[in-house]
C-alpha positions as CSV (number, residue, x, y, z in Angstrom):
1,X,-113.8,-43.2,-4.9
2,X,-114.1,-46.5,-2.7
3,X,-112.6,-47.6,0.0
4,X,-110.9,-50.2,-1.9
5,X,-109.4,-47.7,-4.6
6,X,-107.6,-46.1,-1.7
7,X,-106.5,-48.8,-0.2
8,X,-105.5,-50.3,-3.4
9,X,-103.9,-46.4,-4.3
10,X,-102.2,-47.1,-0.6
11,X,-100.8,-50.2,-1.3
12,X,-99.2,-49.2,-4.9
13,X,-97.9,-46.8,-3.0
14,X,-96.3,-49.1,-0.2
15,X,-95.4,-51.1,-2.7
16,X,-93.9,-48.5,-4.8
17,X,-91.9,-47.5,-1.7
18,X,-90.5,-51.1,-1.3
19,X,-89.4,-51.3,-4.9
20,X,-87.6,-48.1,-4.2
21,X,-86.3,-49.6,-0.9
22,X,-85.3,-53.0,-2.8
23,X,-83.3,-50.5,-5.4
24,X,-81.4,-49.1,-2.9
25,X,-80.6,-51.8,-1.3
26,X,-79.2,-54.0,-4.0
27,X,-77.2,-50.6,-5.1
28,X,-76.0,-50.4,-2.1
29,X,-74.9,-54.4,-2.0
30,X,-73.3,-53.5,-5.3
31,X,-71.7,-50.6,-3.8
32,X,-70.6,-52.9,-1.1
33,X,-69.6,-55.5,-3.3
34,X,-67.5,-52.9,-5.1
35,X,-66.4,-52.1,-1.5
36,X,-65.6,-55.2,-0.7
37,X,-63.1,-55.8,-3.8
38,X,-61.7,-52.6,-3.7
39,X,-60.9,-53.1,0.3
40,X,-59.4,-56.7,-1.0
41,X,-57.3,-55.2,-3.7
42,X,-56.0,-52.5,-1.0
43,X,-55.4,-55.7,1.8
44,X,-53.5,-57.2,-1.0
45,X,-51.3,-53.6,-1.9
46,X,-50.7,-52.7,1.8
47,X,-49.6,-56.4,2.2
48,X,-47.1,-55.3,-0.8
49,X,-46.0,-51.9,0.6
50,X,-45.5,-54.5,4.0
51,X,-43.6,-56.3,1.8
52,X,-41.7,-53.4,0.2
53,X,-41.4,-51.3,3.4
54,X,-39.5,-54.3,5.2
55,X,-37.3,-55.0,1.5
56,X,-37.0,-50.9,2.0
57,X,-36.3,-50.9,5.7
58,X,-33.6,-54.5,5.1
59,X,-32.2,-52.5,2.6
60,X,-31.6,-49.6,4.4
61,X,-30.2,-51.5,7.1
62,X,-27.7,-53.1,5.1
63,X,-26.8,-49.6,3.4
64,X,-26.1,-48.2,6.9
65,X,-23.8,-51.0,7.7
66,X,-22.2,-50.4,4.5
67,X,-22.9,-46.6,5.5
68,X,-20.9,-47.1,8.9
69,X,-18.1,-49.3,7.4
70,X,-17.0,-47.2,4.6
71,X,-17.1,-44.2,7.4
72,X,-15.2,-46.3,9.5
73,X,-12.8,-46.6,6.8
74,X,-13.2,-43.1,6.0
75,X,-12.0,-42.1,9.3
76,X,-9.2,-44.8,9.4
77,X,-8.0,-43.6,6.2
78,X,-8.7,-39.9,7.9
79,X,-6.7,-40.9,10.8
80,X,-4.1,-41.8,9.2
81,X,-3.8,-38.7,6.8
82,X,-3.8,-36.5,9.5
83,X,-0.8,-38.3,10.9
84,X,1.1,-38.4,8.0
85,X,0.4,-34.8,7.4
86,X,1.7,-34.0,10.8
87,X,4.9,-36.1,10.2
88,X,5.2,-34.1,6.9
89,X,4.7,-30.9,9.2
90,X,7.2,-31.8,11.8
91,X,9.7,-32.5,8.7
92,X,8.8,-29.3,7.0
93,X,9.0,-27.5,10.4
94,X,12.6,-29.5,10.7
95,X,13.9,-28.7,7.0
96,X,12.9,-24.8,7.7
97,X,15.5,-25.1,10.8
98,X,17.7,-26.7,8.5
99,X,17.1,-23.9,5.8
100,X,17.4,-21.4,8.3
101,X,20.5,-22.6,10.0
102,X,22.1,-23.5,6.3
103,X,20.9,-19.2,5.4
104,X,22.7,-18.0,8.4
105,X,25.7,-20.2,7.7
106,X,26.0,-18.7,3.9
107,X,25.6,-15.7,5.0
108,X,28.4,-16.1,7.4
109,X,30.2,-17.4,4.2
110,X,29.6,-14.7,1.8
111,X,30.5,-12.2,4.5
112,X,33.5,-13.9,5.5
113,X,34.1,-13.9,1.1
114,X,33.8,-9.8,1.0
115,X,36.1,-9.6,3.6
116,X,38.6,-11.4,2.1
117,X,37.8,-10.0,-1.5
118,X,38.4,-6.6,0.2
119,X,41.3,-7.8,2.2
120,X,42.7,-9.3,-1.3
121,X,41.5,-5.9,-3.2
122,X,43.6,-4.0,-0.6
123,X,47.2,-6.2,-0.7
124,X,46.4,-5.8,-4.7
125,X,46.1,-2.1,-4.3
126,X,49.5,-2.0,-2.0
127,X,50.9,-4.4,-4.4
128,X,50.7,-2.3,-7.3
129,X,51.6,1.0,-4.9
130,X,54.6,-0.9,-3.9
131,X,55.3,-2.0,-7.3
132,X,55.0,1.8,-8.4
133,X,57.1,2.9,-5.3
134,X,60.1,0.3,-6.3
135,X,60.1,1.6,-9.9
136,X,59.6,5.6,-8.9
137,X,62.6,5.2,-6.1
138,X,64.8,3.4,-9.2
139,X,64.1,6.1,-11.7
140,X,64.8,8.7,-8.9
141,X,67.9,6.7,-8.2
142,X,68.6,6.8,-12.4
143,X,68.1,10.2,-12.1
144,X,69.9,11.0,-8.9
145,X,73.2,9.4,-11.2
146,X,72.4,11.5,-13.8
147,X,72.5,14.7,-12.7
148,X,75.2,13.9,-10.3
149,X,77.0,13.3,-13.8
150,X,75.6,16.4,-15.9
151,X,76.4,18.3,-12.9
152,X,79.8,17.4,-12.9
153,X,79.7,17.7,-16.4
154,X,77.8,21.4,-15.9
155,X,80.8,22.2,-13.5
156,X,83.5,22.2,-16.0
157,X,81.8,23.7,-18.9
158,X,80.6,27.2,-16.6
159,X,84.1,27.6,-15.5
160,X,85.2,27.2,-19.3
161,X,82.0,29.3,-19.7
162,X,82.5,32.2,-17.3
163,X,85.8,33.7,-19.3
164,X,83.3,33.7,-22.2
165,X,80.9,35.7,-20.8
166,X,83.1,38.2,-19.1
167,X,84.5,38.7,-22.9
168,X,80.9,39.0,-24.4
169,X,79.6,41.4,-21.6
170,X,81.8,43.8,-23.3
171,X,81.0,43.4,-26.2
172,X,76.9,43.2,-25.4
173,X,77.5,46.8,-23.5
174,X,78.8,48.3,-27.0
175,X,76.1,46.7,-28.6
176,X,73.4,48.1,-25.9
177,X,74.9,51.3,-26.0
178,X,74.3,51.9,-30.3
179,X,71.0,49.5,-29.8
180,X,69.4,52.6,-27.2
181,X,70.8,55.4,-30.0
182,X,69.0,53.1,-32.8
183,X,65.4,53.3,-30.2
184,X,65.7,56.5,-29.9
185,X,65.9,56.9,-33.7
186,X,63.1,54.3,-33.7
187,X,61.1,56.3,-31.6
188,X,61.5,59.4,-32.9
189,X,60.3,57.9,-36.8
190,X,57.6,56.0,-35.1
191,X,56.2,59.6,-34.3
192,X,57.1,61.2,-37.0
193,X,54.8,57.8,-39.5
194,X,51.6,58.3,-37.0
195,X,51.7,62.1,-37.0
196,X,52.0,61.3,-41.0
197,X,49.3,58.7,-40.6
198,X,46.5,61.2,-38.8
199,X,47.0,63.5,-41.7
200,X,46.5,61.5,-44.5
201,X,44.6,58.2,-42.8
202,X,41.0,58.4,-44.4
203,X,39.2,54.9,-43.4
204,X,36.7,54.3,-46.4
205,X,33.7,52.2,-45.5
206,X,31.8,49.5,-46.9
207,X,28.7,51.2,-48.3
208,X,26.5,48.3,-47.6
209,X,27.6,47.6,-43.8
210,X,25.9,50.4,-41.9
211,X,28.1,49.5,-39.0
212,X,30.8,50.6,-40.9
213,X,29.7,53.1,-42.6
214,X,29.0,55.1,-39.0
215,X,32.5,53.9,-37.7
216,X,34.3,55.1,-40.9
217,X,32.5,58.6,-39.7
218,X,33.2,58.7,-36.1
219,X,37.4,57.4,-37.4
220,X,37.7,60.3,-40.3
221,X,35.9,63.3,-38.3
222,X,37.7,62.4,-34.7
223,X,38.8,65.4,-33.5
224,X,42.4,64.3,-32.3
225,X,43.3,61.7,-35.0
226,X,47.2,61.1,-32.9
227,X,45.1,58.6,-30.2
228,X,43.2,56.7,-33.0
229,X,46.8,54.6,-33.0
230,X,45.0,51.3,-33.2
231,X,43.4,50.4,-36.2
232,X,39.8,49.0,-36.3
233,X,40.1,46.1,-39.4
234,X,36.8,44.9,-40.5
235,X,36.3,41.2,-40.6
236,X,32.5,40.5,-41.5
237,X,29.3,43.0,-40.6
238,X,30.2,44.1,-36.8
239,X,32.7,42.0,-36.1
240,X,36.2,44.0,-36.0
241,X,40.5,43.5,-35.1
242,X,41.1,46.4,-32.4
243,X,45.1,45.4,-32.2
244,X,45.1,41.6,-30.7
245,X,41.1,42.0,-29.4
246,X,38.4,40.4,-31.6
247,X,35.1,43.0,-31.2
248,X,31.6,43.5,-31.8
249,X,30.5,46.2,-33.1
250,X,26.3,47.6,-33.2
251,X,24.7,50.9,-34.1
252,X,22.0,51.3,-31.5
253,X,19.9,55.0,-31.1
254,X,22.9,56.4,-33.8
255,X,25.3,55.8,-31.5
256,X,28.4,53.2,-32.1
257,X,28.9,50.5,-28.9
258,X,31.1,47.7,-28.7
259,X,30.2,44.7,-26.9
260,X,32.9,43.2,-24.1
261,X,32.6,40.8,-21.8
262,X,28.9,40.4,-20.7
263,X,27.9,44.4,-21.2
264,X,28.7,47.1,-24.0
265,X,31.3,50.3,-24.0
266,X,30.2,53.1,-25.8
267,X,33.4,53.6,-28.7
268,X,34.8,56.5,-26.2
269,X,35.1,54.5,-23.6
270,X,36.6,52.0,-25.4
271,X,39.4,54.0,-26.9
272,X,40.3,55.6,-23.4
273,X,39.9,52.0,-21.7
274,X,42.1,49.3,-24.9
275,X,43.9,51.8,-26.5
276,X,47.1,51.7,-23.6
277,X,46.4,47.7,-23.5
278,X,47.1,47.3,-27.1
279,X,49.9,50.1,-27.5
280,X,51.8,48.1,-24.7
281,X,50.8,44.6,-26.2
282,X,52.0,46.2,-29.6
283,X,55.3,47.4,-27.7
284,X,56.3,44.1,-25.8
285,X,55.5,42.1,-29.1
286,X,58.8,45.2,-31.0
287,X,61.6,42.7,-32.2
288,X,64.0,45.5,-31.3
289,X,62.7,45.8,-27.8
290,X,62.9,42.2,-27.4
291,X,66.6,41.9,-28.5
292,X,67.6,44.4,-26.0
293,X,66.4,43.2,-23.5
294,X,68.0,40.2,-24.2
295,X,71.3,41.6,-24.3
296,X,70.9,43.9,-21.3
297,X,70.3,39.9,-19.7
């Protein structure tokens, strides 16, 4: 290869180089040129956001005058709230004194009203005691008249009386004296009809009522048949008439008990303890007895 060939090589490549150089640059014009616009178009939208930023910044300006007026009013208004509500406390405060003083006044009132409806309860209550007194002290007065008469009255029929009774006194001795003669008699047949009565008497049971079947037993084999004067009369299943005594009669172990009061009597004890009571109930109730003592009176 020549000289020339290289040099010619060196300059295609110089050359080459520049075109290279020449291609940059104009990209980077372009790229500047692009710069350039893009650095006008943000002049121009900063000079809006300027523009909007003092529209923004006016704008907020007038709002916080606004802001600060309707505060202003706010607190005015807030003022003038809190004044009224204190003149509504201080006439609250006032009406509870009032309240308060008008409570202890009615209460002063209804106490003062029990003590006169007591006070008017009690003049009632002497009123009526009074009333009551007047009429009880007239009918004792009524009465008093009364018997002052009756007694008067009484006076003149025991003296007419008295020579009556001396005349009947006689006559109630004679009778007395053939009315003891006729007990005597009395007596005497009484014993003769139970000594009768223990020898014949047979009770005769009820064959279904085991009760009675076991008191018929103990009645017709007792040994001494002149103290079974009481009769035992059979109502329904244990329940019995001893005399004027209403019993109740059980079978308990085979033996025969009688229920009085709150325990039981075994039938012994029961004869030895009712049979006097009865025979002397029996006795006081004898129409006979009765009519002398009457005439012994």
């Amino acid at each position: 290869m020549t000289e020339k060939d290289v040099e010619t090589d060196h300059l295609k490549t110089v050359v080459l180089a520049l075109n290279q150089k020449i291609q940059i640059t104009n990209d980077i014009q372009t790229d500047l040129d692009n710069k350039s616009g893009m650095f006008e178009d943000s002049e121009q939208a900063r000079a809006g956001l300027q523009q909007q930023l003092r529209d923004y910044v006016a704008k907020s300006e007038e709002d916080s005058r606004r802001n600060k007026q309707f505060q202003d009013q706010l607190m005015s208004e807030k003022a003038q709230q809190e004044r009224v509500i204190e003149e509504q406390r201080q006439e609250l405060s006032e009406r509870d004194a009032t309240i308060r003083s008008l409570e202890s006044i009615n209460l002063q009132y209804k106490n003062e009203v029990l003590r006169l409806e007591q006070e008017l309860k009690v003049r009632i209550d002497i009123e009526i005691q009074l009333k009551a007194a007047n009429e009880e002290i007239a009918r004792l007065v009524a009465q008093k008249d009364k018997l002052k008469k009756d007694l008067d009255t009484a006076s003149d029929y025991l003296i007419e009386q008295d020579e009556k009774v001396y005349k009947s006194n006689q006559t109630s001795l004679e009778l007395l004296k053939n009315l003891k003669e006729a007990e005597i008699e009395i007596d005497t047949l009484k014993e003769y009809i139970v000594e009768l009565k223990s020898r014949v008497a047979v009770y005769i049971p009820i064959k279904e009522d085991n009760v009675d079947s076991r008191l018929a037993e103990y009645i017709n084999n007792y040994p001494d048949r002149s103290r079974l004067k009481i009769m035992f009369m059979r109502e329904s299943e244990g329940i019995y008439q001893f005399g004027t005594k209403k019993i109740y009669v059980r079978v308990e172990k085979g033996k025969i008990i009688i229920r009085v009061g709150g325990g039981y009597l075994s039938i012994d004890e029961f004869l030895d303890i009712y049979t006097p009571m009865e025979l002397e109930k029996l006795e006081r109730k004898d129409p006979l007895r009765k009519f002398s003592e009457k005439v012994a009176v």
